[in-house]
C-alpha positions as a Markdown table, in Angstrom:
| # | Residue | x | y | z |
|---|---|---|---|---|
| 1 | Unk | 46.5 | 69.3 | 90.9 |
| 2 | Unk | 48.1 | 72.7 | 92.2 |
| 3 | Unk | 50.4 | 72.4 | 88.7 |
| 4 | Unk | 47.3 | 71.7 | 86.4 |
| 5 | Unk | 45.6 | 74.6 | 88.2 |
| 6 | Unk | 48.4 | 77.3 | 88.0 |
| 7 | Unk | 49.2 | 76.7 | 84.2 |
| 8 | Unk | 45.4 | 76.9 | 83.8 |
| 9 | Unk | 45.1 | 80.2 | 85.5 |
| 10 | Unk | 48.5 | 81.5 | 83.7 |
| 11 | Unk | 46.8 | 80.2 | 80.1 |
| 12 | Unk | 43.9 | 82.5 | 81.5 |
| 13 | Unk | 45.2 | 85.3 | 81.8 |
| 14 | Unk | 47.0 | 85.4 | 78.7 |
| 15 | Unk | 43.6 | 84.3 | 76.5 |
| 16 | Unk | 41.9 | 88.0 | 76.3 |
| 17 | Unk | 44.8 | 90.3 | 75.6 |
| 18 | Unk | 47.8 | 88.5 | 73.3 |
| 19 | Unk | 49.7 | 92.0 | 73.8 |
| 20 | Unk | 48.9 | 94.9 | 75.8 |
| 21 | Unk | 50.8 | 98.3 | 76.5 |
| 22 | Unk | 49.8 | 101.1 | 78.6 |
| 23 | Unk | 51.6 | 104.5 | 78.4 |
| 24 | Unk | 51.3 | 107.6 | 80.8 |
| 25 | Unk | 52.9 | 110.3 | 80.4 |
| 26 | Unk | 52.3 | 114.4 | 81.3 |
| 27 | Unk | 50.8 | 114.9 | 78.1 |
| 28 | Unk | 48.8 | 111.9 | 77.5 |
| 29 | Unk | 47.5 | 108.6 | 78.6 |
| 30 | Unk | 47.5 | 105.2 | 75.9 |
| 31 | Unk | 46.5 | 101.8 | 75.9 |
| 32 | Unk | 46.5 | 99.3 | 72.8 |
| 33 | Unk | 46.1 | 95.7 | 72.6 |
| 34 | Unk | 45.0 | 93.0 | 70.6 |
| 35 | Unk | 42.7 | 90.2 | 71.8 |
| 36 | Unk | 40.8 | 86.9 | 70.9 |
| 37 | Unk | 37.8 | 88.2 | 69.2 |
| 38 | Unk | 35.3 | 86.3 | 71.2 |
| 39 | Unk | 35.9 | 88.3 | 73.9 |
| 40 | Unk | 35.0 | 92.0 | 72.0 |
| 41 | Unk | 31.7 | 91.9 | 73.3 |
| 42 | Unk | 32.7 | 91.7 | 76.9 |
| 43 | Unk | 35.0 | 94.7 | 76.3 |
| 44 | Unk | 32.7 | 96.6 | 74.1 |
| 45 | Unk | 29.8 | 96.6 | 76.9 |
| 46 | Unk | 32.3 | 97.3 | 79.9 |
| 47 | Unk | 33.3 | 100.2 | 77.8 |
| 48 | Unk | 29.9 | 101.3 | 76.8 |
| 49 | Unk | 28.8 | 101.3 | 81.1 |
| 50 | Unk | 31.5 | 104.9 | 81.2 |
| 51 | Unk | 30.7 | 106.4 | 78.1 |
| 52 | Unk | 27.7 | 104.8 | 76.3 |
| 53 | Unk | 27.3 | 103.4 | 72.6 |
| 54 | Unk | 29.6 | 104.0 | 70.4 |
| 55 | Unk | 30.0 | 104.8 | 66.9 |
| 56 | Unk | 29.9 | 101.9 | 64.7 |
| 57 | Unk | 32.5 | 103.0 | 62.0 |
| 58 | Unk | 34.2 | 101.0 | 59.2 |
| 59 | Unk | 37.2 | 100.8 | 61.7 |
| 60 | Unk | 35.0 | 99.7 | 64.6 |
| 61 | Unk | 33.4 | 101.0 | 67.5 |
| 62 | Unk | 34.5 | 104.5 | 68.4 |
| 63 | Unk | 34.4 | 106.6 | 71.2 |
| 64 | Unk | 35.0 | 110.2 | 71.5 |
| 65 | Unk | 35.1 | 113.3 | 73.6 |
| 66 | Unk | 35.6 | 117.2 | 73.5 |
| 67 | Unk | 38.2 | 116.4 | 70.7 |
| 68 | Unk | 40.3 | 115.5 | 73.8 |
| 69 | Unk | 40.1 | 111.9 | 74.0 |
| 70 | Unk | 39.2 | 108.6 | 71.1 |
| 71 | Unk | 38.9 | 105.0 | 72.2 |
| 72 | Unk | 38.5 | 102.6 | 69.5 |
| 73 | Unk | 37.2 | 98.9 | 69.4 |
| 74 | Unk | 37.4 | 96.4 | 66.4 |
| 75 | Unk | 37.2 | 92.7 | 66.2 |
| 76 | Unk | 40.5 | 91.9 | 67.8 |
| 77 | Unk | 42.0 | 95.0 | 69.1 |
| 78 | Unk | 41.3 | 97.7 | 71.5 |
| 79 | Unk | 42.8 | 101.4 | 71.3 |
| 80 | Unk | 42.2 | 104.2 | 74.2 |
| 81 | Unk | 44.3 | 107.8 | 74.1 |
| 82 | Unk | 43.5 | 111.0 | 75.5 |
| 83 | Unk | 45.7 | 114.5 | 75.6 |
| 84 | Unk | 45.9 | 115.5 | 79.2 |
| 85 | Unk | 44.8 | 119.3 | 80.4 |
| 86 | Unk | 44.7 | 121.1 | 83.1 |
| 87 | Unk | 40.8 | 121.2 | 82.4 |
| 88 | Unk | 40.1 | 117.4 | 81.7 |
| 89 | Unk | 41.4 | 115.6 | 84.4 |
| 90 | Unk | 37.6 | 113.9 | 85.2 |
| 91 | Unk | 37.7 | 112.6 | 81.9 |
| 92 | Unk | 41.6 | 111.2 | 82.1 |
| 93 | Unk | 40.3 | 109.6 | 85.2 |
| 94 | Unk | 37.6 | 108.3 | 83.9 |
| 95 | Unk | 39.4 | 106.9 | 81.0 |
| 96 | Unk | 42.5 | 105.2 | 83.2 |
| 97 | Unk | 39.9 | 104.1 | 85.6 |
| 98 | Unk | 38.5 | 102.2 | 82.3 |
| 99 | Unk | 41.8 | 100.9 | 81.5 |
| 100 | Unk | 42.1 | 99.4 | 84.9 |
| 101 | Unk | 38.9 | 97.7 | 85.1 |
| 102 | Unk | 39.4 | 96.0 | 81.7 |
| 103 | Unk | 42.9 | 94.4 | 82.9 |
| 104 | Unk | 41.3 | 93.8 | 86.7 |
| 105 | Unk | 38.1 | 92.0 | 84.9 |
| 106 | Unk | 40.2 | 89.6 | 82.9 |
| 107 | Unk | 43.1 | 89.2 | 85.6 |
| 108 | Unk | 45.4 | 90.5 | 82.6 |
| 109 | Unk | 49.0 | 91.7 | 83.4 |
| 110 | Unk | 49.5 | 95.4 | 82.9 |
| 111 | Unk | 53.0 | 96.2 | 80.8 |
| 112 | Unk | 53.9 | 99.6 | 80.6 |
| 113 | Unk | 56.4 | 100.9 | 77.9 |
């Protein structure tokens, strides 16, 4: 039963995000990944709780900020960057902070490259 219930869980946790990257460097913070598409609205609405409704574009749903950060949603795939300052590090917070929930919410594995 323990077997059955670990590969479950492992299945799990790979069923929202098939591939996801995190980078973080001085200059700027990026996630991508791609995901089942049944789970956009999930993402889209914990997204939408930090920074509101987004833009419904021809790419997806997009998200901006003083020109210093973009976070775009479409069916399948979910893309967050922002140029790090010395005068926006509430908004790179914010936007990590963001990052992490998604991963804690769907007990995804973070990878960073």
């Amino acid at each position: 039963m323990k077997k059955y219930l670990s590969l479950f869980l492992m299945l799990l946790t790979f069923a929202v995000f098939a591939q996801l990257r995190a980078n973080n460097t001085e200059s700027y913070y990026s996630m991508k990944g791609t995901f089942n598409s049944d789970k956009k609205e999930i993402i889209k609405k914990t997204i939408e709780k930090e920074f509101g409704e987004g833009i419904l574009e021809e790419s997806g749903y997009i998200w901006t900020g003083r020109g210093s950060f973009e976070i775009i949603l479409n069916d399948n795939s979910l893309k967050m960057e922002i140029q790090k300052s010395t005068d926006n590090q509430e908004i790179v917070d914010k936007i990590k902070n963001l990052g992490d929930k998604i991963l804690a919410t769907k007990n995804i594995n973070k990878f960073n490259t």
